[in-house]
VEXLO-133915 format. One line per field, with one value per residue (C-alpha): residue in three letters; x, y, z. Coordinates in nm, 3 decimals, always signed. Each point is the difference from the previous one (the first is absolute). Layout:
BEGIN
aa = [Ala ...]
c1 = [X ...]
c2 = [Y ...]
c3 = [Z ...]
***
This chain:
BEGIN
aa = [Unk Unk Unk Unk Unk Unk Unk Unk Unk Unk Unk Unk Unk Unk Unk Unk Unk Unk Unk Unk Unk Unk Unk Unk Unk Unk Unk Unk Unk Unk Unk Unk Unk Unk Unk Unk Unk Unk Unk Unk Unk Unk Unk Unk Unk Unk Unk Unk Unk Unk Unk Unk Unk Unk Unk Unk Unk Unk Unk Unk Unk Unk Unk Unk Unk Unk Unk Unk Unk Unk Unk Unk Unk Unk Unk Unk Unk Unk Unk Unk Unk Unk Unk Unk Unk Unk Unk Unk Unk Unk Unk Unk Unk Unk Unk Unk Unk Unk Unk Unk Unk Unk Unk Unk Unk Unk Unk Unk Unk Unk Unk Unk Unk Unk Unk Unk Unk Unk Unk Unk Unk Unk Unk Unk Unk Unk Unk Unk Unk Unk Unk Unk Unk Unk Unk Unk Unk Unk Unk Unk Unk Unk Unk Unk Unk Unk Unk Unk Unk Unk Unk Unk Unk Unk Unk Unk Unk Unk Unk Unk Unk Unk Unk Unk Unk Unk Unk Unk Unk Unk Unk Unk Unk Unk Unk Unk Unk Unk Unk Unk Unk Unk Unk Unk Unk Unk Unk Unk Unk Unk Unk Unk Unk Unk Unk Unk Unk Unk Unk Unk Unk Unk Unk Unk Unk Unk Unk Unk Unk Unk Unk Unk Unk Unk Unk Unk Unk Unk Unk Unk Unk Unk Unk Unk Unk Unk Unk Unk Unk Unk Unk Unk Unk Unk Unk Unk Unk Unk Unk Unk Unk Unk Unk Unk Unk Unk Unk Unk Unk Unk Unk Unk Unk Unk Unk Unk Unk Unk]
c1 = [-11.426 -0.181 -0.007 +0.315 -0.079 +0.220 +0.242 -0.157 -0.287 +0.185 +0.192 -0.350 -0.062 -0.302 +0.069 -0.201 +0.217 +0.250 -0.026 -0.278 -0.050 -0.079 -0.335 +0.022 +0.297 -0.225 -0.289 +0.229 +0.147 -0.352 -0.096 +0.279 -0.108 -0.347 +0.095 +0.238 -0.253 -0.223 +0.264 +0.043 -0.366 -0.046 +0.323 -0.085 -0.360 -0.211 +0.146 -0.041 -0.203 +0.138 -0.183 +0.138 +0.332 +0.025 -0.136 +0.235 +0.295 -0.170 +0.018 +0.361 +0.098 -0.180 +0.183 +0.346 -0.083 -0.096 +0.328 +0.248 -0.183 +0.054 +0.324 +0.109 -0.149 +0.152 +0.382 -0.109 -0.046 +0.324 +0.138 -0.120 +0.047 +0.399 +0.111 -0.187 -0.029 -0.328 +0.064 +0.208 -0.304 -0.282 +0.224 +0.037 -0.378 -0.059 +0.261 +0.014 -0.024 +0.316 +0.073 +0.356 -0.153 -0.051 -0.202 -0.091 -0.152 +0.136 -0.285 +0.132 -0.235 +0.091 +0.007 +0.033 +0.227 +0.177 -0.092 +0.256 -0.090 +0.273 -0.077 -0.146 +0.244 -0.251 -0.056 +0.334 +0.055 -0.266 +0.153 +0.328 -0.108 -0.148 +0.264 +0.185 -0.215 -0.030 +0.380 -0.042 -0.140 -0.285 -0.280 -0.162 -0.157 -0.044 -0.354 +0.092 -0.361 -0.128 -0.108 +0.288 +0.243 +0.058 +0.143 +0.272 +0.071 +0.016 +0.214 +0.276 -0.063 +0.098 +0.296 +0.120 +0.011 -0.398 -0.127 -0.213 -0.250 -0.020 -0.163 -0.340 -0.150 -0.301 -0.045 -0.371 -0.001 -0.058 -0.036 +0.138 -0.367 +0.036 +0.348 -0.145 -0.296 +0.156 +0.314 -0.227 -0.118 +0.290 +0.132 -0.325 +0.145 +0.360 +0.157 +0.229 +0.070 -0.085 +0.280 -0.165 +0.288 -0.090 +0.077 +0.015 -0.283 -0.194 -0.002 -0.285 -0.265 +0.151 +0.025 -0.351 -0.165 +0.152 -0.103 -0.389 +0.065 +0.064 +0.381 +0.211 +0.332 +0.313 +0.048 +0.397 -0.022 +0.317 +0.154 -0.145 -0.107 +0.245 +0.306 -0.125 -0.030 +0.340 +0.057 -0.198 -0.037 -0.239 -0.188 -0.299 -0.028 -0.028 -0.211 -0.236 +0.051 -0.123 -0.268 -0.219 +0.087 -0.192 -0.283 -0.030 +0.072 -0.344 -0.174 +0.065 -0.156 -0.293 -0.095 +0.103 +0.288 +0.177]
c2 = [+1.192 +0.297 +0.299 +0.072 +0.385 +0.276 +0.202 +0.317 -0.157 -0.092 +0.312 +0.170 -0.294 -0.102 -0.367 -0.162 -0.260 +0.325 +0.021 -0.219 -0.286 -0.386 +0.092 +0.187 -0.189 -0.330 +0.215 +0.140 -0.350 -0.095 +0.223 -0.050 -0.371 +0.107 +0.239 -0.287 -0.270 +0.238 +0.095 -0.386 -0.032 +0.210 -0.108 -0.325 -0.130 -0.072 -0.300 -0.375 -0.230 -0.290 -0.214 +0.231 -0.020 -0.384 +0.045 +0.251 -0.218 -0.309 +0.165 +0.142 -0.346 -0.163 +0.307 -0.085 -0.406 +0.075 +0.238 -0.290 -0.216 +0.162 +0.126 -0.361 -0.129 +0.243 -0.130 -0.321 +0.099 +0.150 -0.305 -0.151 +0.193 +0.056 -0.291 -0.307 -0.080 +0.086 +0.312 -0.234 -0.270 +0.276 +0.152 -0.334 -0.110 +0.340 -0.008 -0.391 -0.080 +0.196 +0.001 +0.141 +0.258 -0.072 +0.030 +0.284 +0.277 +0.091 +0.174 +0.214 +0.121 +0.325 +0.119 +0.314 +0.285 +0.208 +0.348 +0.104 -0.193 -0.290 -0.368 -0.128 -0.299 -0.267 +0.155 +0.082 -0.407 -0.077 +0.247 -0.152 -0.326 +0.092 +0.143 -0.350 -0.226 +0.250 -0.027 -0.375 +0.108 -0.274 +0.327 +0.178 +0.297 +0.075 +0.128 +0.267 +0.020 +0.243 +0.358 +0.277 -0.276 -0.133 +0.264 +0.014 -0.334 -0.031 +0.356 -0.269 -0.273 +0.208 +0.083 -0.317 -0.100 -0.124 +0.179 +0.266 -0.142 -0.387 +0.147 +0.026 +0.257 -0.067 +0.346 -0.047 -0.239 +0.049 -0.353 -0.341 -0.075 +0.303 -0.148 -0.343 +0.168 +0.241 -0.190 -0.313 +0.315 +0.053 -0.329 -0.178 -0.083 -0.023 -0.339 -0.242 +0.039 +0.238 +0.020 +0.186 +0.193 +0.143 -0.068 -0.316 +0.034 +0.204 -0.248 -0.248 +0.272 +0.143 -0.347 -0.070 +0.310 -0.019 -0.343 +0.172 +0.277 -0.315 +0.047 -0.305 +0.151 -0.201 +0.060 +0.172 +0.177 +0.177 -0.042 +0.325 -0.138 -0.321 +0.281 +0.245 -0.336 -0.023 +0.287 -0.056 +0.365 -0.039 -0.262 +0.173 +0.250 -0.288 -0.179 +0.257 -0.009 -0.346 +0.037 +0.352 -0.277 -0.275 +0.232 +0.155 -0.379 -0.089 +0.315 -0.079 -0.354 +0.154 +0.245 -0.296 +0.157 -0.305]
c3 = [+7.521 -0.115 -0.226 -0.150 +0.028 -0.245 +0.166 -0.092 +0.226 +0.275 +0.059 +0.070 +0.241 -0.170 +0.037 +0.211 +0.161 +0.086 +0.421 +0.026 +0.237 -0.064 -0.067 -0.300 -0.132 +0.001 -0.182 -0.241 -0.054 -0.048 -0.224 -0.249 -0.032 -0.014 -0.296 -0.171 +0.071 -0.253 -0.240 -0.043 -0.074 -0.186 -0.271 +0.006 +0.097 +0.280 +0.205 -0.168 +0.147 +0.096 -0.301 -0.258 +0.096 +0.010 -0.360 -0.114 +0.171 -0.181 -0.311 +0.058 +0.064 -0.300 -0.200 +0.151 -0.069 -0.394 -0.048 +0.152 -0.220 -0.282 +0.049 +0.059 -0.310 -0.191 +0.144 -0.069 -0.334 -0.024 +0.150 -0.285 -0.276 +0.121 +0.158 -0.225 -0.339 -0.055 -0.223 -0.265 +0.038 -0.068 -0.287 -0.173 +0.026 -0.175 -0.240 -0.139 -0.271 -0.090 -0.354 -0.201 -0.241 -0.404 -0.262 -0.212 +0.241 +0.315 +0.215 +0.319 +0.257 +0.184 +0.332 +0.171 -0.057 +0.273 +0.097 -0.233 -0.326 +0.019 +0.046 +0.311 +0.124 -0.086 -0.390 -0.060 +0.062 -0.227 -0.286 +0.074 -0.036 -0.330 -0.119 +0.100 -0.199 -0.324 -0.050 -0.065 -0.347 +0.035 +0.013 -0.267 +0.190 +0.386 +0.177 +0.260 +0.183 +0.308 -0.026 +0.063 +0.072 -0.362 -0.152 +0.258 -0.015 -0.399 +0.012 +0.235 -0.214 -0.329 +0.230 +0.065 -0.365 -0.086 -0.342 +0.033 -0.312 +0.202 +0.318 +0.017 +0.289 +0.188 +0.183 +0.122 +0.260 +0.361 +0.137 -0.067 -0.124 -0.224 -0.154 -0.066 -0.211 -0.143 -0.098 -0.122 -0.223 -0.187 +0.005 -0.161 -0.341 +0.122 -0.107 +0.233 +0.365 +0.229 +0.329 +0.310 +0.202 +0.337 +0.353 +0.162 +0.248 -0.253 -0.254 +0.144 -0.046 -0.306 -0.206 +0.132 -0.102 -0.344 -0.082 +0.094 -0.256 -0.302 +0.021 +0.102 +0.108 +0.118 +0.343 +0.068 +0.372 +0.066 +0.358 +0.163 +0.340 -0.008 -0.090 +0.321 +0.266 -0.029 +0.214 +0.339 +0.048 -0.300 +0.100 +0.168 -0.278 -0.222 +0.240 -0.037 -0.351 -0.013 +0.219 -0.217 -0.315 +0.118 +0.135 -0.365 -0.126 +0.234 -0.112 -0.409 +0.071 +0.150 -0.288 -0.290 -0.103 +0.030]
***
């Protein structure tokens, strides 16, 4: 042990452990523990008692017992969500009653758009599944509702053969809450029956808030979540899915909104 010493320092023979006997070499060796005893003190702390470290390694284990924990809970849930049928069972209790479409007005609730203006997955099903039940000829007019999204979708729906003058575009709407009122608005004095399209899981709160708002609506949930489980690389996403719907489900109960 001991200094490592630079060259330049050693070729003047300035090193102290350079022709010296035991006696210097121990206080030299001394010296450099001495100096890195210090160096160590000062980076990181005076020395623990014994008390605080059993309650820093308490904590530390504590720590390490909640992350296991959790980690474990969270493969059980993937367990669950991948390997059982609990996805299809959720999806159903969400969905039912599940209704084919007629009447007179067809009302479509939108969803997101992608970063470059198309149709979101889950929309684009619900505009397709519009378009579906419109070529039946059993509607009169069509009620595209959500802010920025409607446009788009009525622009696909004009595409796929709907008339331009039978849809009707809700363009102000920022929350399922927000469709129901604002939909209930324009629909007030509208005769015969009103079919509800939107996603399968989304379709519990949806129906719900729209009865509130004084519109009865017959339920018609597309297979959005039911369509993804089939694929069990999908099944956590729609697990999660699932999951943010029946916390906003809880939280639309809690203000009255359904």
């Amino acid at each position: 042990m001991g200094y490592r010493i630079p060259r330049a320092v050693r070729a003047w023979r300035l090193d102290p452990k350079i022709d010296a006997g035991p006696a210097a070499l121990a206080l030299t060796d001394l010296a450099a523990w001495a100096t890195y005893f210090w160096l160590g003190s000062a980076l990181l702390g005076q020395p623990r008692s014994l008390q605080r470290y059993r309650e820093e390694m308490s904590a530390l284990r504590w720590l390490y017992r909640f992350v296991a924990g959790a980690l474990a809970g969270l493969g059980l849930l993937m367990v669950l969500a991948t390997c059982t049928p609990l996805i299809s069972w959720w999806t159903w209790k969400l969905a039912s009653p599940w209704e084919t479409p007629r009447g007179e007005t067809l009302i479509v609730l939108s969803g997101a758009l992608m970063n470059d203006d198309t149709l979101a997955p889950g929309t684009y099903w619900r505009t397709v599944y519009t378009e579906r039940a419109w070529r039946t000829g059993a509607f009169r007019r069509i009620v595209v509702s959500g802010a920025g999204v409607a446009p788009v979708m009525r622009d696909f729906l004009i595409q796929r053969g709907a008339q331009a003058e039978a849809i009707v575009v809700e363009n102000e709407s920022l929350s399922t809450r927000e469709n129901a009122l604002r939909t209930a608005r324009l629909l007030a004095n509208a005769p015969g029956t009103k079919a509800l399209i939107t996603s399968d899981y989304h379709m519990f709160r949806a129906r719900r808030a729209f009865r509130k708002a004084g519109l009865e609506v017959l339920p018609c949930p597309i297979p959005d979540a039911l369509k993804r489980y089939r694929s069990w690389q999908a099944r956590w996403p729609v697990f999660l899915d699932l999951s943010v719907e029946t916390v906003k489900i809880a939280y639309y109960y809690g203000r009255g909104w359904i």
